[in-house]
FIMAR-649258 format. One record per residue: x, y negated, z negated of N, C-alpha, C, CB in turn; residue number from 1. Coordinates in pm, whole numbers, plus 50000, padded with zeros to 5 digits. Glycine has a CB too. Layout:
[tormi [X Y Z] [X Y Z] [X Y Z] [X Y Z] NUM]
...
! end
This chain:
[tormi [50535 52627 50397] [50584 52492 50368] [50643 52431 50495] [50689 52494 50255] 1]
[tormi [50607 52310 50513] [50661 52256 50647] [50833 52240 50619] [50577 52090 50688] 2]
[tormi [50894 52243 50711] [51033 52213 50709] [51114 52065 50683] [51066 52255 50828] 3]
[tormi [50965 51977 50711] [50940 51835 50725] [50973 51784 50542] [50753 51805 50797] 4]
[tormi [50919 51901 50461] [50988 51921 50304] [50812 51849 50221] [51198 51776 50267] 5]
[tormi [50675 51876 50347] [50581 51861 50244] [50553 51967 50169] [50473 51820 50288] 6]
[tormi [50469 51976 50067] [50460 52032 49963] [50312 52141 50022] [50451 51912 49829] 7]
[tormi [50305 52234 50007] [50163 52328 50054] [50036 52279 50007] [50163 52481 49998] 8]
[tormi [49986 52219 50104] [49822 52195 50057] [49849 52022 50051] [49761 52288 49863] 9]
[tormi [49951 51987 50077] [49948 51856 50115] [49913 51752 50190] [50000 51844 50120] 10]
[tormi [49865 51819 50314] [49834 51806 50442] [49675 51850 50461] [49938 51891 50525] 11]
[tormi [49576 51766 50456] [49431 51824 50419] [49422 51872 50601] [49282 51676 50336] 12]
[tormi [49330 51975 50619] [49343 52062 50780] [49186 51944 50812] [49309 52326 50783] 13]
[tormi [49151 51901 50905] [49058 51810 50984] [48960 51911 51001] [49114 51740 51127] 14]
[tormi [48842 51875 50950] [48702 51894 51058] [48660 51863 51154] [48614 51870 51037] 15]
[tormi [48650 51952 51228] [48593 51870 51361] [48411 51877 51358] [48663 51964 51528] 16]
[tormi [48336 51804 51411] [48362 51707 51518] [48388 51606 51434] [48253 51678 51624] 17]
[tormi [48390 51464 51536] [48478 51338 51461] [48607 51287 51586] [48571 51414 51281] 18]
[tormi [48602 51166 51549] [48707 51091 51657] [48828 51154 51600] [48716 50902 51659] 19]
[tormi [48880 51251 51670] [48968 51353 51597] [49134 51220 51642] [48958 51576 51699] 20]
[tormi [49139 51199 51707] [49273 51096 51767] [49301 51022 51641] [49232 50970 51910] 21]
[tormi [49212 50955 51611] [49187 50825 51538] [49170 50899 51363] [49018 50731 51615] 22]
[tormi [49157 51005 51366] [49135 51098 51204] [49305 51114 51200] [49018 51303 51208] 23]
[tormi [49330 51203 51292] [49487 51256 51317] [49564 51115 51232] [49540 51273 51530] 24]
[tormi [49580 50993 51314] [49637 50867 51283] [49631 50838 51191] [49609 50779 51328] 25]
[tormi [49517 50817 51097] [49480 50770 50948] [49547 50890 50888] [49302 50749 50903] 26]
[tormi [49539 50965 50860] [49585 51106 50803] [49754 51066 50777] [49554 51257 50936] 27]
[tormi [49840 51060 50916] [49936 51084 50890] [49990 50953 50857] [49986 51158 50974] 28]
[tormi [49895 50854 50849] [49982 50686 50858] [49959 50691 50659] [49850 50490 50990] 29]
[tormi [49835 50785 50617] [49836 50764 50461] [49918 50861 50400] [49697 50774 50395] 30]
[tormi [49952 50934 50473] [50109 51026 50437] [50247 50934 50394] [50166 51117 50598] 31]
[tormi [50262 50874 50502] [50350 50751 50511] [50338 50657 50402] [50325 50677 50632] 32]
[tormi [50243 50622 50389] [50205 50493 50269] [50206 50563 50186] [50071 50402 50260] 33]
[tormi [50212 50650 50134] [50212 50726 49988] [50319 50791 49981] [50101 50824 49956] 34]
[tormi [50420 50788 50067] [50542 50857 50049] [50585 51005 50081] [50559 50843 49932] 35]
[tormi [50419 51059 50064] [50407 51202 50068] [50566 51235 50217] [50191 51252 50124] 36]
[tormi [50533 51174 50359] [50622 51160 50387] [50693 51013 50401] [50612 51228 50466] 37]
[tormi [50870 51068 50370] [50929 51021 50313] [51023 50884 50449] [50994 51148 50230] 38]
[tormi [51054 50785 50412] [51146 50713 50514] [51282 50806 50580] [51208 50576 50428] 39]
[tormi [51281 50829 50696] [51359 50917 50723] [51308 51026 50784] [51417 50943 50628] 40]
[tormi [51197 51100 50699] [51183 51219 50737] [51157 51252 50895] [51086 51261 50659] 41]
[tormi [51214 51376 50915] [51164 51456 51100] [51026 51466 51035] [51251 51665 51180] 42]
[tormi [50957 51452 51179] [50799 51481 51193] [50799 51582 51306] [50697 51340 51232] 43]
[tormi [50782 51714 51269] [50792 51805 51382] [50627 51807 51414] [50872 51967 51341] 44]
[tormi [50620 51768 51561] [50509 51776 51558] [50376 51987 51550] [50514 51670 51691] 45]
[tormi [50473 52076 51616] [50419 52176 51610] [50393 52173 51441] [50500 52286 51683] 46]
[tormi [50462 52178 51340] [50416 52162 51237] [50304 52090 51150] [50486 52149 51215] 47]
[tormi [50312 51985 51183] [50193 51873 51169] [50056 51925 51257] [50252 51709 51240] 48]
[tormi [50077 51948 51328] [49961 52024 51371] [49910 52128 51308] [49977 52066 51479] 49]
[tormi [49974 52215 51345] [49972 52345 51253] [49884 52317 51086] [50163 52389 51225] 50]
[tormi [49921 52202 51054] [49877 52179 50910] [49743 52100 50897] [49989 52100 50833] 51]
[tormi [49787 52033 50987] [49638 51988 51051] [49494 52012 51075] [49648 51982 51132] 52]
[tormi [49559 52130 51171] [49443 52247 51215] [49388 52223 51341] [49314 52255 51118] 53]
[tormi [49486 52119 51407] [49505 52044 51547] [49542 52102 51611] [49571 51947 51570] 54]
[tormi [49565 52124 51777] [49647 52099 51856] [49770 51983 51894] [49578 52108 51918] 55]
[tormi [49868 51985 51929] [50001 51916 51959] [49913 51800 51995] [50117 51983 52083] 56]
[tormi [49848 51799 52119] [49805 51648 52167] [49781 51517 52091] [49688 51659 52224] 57]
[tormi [49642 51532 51993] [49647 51421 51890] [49796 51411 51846] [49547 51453 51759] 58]
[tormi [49845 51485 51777] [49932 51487 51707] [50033 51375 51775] [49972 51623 51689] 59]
[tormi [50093 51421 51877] [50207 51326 51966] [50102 51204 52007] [50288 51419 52132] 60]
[tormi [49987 51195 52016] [49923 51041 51993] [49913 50990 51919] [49832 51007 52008] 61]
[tormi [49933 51031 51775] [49949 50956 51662] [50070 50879 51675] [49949 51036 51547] 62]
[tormi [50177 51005 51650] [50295 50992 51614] [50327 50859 51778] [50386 51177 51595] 63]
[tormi [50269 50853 51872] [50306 50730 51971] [50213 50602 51927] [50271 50774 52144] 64]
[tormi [50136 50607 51871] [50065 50500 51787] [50168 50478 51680] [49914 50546 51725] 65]
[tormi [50152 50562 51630] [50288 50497 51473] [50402 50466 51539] [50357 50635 51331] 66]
[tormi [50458 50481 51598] [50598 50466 51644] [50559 50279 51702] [50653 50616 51793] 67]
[tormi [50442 50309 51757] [50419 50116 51834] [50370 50040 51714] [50262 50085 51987] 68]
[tormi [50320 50109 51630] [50254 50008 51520] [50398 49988 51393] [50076 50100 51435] 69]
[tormi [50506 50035 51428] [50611 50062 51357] [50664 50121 51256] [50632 50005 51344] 70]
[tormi [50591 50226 51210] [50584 50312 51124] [50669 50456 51169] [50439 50325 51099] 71]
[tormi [50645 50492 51281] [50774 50568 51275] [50877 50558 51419] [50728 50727 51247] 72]
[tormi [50966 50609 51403] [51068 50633 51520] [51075 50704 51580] [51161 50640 51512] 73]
[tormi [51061 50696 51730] [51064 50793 51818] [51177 50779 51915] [50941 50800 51880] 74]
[tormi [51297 50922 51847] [51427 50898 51899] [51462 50996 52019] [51528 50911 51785] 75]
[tormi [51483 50992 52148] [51545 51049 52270] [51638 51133 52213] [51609 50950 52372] 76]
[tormi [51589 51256 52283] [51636 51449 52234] [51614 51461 52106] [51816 51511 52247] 77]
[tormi [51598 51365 52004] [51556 51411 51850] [51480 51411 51786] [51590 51384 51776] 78]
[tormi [51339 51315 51836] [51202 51333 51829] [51172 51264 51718] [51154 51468 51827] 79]
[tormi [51040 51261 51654] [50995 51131 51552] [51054 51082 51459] [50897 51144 51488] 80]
[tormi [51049 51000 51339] [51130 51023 51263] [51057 50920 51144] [51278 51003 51323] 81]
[tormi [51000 50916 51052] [50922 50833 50947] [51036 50740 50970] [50883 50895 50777] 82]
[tormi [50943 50600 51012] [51076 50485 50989] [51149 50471 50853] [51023 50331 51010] 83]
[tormi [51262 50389 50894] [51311 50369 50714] [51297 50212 50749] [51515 50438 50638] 84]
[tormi [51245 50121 50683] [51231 49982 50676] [51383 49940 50578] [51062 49940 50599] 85]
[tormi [51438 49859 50641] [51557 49771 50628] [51539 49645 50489] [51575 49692 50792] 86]
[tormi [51586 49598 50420] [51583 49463 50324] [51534 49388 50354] [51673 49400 50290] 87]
[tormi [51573 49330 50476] [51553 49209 50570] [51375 49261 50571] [51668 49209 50756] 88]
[tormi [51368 49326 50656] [51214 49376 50671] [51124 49363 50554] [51208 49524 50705] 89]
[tormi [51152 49434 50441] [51079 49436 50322] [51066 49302 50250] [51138 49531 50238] 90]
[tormi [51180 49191 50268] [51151 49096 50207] [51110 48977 50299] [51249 49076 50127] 91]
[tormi [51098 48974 50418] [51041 48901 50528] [50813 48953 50495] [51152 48987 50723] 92]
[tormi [50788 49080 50448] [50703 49108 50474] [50630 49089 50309] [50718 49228 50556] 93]
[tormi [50716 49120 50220] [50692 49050 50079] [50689 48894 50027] [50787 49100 50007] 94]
[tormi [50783 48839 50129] [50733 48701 50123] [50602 48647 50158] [50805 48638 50191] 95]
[tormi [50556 48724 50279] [50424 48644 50362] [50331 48715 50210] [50363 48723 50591] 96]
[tormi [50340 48835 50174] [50220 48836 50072] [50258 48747 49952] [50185 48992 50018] 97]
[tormi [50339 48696 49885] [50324 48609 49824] [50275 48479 49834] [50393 48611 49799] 98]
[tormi [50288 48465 49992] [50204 48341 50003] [50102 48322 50028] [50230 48275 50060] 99]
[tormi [50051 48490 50075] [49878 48503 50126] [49807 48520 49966] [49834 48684 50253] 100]
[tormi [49892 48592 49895] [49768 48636 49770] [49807 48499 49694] [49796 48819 49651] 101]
[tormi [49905 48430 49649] [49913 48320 49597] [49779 48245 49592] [50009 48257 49659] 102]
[tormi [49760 48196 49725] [49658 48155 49800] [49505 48205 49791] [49703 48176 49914] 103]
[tormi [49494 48321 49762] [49413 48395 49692] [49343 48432 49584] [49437 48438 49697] 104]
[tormi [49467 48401 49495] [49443 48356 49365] [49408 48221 49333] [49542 48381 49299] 105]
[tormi [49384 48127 49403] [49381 47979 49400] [49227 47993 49394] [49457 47885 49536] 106]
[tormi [49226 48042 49511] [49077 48047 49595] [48944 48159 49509] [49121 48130 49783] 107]
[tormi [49014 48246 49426] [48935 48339 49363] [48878 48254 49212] [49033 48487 49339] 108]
[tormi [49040 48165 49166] [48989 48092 49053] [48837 47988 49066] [49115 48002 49016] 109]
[tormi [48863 47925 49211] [48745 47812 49255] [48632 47887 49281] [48774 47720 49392] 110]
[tormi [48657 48035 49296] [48493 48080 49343] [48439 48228 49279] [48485 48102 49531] 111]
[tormi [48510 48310 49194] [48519 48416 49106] [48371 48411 49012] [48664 48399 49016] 112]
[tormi [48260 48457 49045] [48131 48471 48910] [48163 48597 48780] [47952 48534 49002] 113]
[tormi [48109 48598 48749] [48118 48715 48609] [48132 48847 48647] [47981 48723 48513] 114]
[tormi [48051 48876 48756] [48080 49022 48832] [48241 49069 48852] [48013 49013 48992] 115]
[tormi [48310 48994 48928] [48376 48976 49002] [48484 48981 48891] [48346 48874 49091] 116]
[tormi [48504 48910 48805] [48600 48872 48699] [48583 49011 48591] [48554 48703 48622] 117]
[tormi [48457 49099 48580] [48442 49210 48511] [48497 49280 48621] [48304 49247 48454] 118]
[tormi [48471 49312 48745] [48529 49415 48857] [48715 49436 48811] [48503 49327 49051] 119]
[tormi [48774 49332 48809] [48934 49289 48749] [48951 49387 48646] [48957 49121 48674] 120]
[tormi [48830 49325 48550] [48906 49386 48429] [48886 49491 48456] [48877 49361 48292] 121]
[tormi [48780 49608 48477] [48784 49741 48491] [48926 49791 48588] [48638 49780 48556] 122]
[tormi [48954 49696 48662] [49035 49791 48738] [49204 49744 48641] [49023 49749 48949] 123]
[tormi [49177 49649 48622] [49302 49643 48555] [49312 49781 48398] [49307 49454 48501] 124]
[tormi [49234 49812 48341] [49180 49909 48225] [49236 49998 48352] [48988 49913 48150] 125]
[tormi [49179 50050 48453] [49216 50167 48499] [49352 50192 48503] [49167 50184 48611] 126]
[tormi [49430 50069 48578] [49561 50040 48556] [49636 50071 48482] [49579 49959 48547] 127]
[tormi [49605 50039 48340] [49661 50066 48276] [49648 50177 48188] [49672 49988 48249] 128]
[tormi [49560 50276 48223] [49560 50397 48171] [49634 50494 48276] [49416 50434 48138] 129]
[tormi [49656 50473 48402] [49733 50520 48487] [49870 50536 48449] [49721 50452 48587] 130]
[tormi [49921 50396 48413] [50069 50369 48354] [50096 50460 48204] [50084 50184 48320] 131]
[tormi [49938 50473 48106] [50015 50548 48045] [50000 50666 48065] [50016 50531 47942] 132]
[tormi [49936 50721 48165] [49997 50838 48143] [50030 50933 48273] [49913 50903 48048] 133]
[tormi [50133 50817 48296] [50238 50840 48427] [50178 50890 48567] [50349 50958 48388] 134]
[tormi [50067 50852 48606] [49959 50881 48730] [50021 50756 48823] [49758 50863 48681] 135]
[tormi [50092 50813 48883] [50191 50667 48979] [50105 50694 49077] [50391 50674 49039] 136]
[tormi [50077 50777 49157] [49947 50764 49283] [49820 50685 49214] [49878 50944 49342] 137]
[tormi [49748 50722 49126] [49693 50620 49061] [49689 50483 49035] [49701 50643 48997] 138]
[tormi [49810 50464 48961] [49879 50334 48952] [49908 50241 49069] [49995 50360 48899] 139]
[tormi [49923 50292 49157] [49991 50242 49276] [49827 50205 49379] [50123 50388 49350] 140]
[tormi [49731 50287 49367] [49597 50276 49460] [49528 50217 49371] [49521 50409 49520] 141]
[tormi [49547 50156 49248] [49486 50067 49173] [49507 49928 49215] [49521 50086 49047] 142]
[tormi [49618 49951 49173] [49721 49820 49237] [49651 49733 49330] [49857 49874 49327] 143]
[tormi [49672 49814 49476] [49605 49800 49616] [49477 49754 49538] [49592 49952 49730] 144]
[tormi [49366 49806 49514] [49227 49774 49456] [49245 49654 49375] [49164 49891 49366] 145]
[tormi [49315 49638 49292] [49311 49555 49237] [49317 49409 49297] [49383 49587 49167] 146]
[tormi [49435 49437 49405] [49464 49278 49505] [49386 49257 49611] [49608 49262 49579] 147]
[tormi [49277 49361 49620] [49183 49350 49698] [49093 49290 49705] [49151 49412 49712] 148]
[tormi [49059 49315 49583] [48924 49222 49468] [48951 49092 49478] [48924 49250 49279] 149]
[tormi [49085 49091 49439] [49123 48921 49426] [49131 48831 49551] [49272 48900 49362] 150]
[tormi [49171 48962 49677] [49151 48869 49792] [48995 48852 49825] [49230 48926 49922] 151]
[tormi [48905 48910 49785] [48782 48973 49819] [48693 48818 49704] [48771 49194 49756] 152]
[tormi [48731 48811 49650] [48684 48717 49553] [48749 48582 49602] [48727 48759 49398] 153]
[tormi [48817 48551 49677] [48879 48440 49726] [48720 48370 49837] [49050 48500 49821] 154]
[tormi [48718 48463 49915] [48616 48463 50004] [48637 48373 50150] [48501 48413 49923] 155]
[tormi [48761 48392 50215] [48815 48350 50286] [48854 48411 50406] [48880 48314 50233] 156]
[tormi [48761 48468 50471] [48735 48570 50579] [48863 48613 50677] [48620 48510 50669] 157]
[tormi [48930 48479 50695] [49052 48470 50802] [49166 48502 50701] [49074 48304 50888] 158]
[tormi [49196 48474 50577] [49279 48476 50469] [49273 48639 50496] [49226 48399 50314] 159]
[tormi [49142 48712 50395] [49144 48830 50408] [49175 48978 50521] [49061 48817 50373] 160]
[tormi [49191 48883 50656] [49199 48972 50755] [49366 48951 50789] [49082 48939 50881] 161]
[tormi [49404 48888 50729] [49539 48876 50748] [49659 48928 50642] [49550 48744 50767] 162]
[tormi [49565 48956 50491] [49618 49005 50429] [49573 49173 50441] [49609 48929 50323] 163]
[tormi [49535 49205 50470] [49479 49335 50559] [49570 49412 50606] [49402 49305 50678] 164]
[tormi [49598 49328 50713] [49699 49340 50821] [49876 49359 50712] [49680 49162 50943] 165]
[tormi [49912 49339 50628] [50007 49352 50560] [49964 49448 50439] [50055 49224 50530] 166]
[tormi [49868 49452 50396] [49841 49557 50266] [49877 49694 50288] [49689 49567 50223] 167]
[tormi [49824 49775 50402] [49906 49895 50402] [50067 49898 50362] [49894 49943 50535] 168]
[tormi [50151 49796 50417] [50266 49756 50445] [50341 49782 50243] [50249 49571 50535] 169]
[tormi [50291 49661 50217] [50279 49612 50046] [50286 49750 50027] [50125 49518 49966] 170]
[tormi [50174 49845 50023] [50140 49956 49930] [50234 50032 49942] [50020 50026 49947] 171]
[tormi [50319 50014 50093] [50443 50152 50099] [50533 50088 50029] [50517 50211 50259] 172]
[tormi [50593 49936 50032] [50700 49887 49966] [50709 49919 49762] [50686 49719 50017] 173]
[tormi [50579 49885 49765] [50544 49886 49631] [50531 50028 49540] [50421 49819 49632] 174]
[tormi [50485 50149 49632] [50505 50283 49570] [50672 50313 49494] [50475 50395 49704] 175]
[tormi [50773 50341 49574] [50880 50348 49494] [50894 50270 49381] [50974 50330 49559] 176]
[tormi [50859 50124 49320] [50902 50072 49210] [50768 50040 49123] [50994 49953 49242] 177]
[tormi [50658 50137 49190] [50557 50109 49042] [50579 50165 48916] [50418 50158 49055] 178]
[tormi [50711 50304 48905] [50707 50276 48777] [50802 50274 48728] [50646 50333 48715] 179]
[tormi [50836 50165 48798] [50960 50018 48698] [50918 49932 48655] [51066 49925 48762] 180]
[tormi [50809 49918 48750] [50693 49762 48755] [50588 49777 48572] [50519 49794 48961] 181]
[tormi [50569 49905 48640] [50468 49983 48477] [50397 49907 48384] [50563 50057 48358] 182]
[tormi [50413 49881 48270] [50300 49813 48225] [50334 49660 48224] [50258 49866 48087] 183]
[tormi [50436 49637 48271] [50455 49456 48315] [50375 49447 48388] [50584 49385 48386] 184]
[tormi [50348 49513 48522] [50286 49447 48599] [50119 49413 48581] [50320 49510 48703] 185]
[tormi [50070 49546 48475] [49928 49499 48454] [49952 49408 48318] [49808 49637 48434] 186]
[tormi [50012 49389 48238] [50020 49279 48141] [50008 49124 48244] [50185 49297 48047] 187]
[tormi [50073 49139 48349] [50072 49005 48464] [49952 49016 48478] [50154 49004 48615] 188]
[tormi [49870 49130 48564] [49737 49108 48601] [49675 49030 48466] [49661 49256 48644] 189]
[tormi [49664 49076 48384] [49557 49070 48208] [49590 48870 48296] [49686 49153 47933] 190]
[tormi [49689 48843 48246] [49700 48675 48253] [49662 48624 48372] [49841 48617 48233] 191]
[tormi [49607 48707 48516] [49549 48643 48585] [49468 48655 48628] [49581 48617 48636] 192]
[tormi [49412 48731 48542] [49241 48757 48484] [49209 48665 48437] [49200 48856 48379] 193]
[tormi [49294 48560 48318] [49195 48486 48220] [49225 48386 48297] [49213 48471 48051] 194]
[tormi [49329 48335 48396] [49313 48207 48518] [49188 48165 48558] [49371 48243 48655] 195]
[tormi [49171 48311 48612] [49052 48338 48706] [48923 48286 48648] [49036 48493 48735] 196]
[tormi [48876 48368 48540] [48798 48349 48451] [48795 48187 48393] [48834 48450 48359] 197]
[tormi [48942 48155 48369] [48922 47994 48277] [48910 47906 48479] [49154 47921 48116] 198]
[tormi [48888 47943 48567] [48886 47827 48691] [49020 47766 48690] [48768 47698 48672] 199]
[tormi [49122 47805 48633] [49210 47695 48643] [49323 47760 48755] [49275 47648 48482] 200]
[tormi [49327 47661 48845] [49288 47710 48991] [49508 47756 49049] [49170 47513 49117] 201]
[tormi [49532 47569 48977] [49700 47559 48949] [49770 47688 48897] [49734 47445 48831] 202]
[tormi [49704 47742 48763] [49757 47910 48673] [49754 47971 48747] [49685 47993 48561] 203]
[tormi [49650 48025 48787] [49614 48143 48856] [49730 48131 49041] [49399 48130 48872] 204]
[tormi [49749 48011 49076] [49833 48010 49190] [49949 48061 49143] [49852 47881 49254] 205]
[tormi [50019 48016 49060] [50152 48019 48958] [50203 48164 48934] [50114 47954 48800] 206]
[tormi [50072 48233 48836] [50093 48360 48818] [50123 48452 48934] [49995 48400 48755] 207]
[tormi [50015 48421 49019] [50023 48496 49098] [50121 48529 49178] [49954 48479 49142] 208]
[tormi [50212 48388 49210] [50312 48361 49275] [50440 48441 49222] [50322 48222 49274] 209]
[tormi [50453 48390 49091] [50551 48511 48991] [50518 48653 49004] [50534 48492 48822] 210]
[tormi [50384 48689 48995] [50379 48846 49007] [50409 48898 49089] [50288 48904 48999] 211]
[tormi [50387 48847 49233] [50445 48934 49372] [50613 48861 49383] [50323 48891 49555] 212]
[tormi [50642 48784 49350] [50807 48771 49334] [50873 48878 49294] [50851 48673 49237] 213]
[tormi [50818 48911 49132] [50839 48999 49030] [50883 49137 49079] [50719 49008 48951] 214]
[tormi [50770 49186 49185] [50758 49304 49293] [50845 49279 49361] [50643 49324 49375] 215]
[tormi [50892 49171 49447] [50967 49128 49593] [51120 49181 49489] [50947 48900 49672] 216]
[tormi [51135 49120 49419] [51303 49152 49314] [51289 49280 49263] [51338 49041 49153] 217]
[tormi [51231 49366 49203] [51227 49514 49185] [51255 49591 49285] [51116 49557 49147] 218]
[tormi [51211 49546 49370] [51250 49629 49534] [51351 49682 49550] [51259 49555 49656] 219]
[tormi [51389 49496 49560] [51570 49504 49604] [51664 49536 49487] [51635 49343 49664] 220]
[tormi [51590 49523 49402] [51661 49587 49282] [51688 49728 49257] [51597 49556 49178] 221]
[tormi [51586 49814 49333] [51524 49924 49275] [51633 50074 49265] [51387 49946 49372] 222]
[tormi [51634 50166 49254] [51756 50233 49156] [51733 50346 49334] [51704 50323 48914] 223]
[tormi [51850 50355 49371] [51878 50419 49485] [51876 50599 49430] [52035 50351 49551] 224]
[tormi [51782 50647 49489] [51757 50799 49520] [51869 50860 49535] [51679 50829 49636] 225]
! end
């Protein structure tokens, strides 16, 4: 067991060959987004390797990629450290997605065909079989899928690359309170499904706007560990 406090077999070991730098990075940045590791946590790198099935090198190139892309901390004599993101941070970065998927939802109502509006509902059904029966990694990578579609159905190329750029972000904020969020939040989706579906372009902005609010206040609400 790493000392780092992951769990055995948590840490999938890399195949090589493969842009091993760039595998290393994704690996440990979806550690991060899923909580697996935690805000706070030491990242020893001999360990991470070790689990890996790496050598140190990638490893301290990740961990200097995450540290610039801001994901973790790299502290003088004490070494990495999973960032912990601040209030200010989380709700500066929850605002911009309320105004990107808002926007999204506007744009999905004006241009959404039958495919697209069935893609929803399946994932929202997945959703909500997740919630009942307490599959929060589930729940939570649905989620993501789910606001994907909707940006994806917007069809707004520059929109979508910008909400991109914040979705990893969303998915780490949003893991701790999906299940507070629980079946409110796909009862929200269900109603901006039938927006979507009825074109009505005003609802579907509205809802949408309330649903990531909904998220932005659970946050800061959310019940301290």
């Amino acid at each position: 067991m790493l000392s780092t406090g992951l769990p055995q077999g948590a840490v999938p070991r890399l195949e090589r060959p493969g842009p091993l730098r760039e595998r290393v990075y994704e690996t440990l940045l979806e550690l991060i987004t899923t909580r697996a590791l935690r805000p706070g946590q030491h990242l020893v790198e001999s360990e991470l390797a070790g689990h890996l099935g790496v050598s140190r090198q990638p490893v301290r190139e990740a961990l200097q990629r995450l540290s610039t892309d801001g994901w973790v901390d790299l502290r003088p004599a004490q070494g990495a450290f999973v960032h912990e993101p601040t209030e200010e941070e989380a709700d500066q970065l929850l605002t911009v997605r309320t105004l990107l998927e808002a926007e999204a939802a506007r744009l999905a109502a004006a241009n959404a065909g039958s495919a697209g509006i069935a893609e929803l509902e399946r994932l929202c059904a997945q959703g909500e079989r997740a919630v009942a029966q307490d599959e929060v990694e589930d729940a939570v990578a649905t989620n993501a899928a789910f606001h994907a579609k909707v940006m994806e159905l917007a069809g707004n190329a520059v929109l979508a690359e910008l909400a991109a750029q914040v979705g990893r972000r969303v998915r780490w904020y949003y893991t701790p309170v999906a299940r507070q969020r629980g079946k409110q939040s796909w009862s929200e989706h269900r109603e901006l499904i039938a927006a979507i579906a009825a074109r009505d372009e005003g609802r579907a902005t509205e809802l949408m706007r309330a649903h990531t609010e909904h998220t932005r206040r659970t946050y800061h609400e959310r019940e301290r560990s």
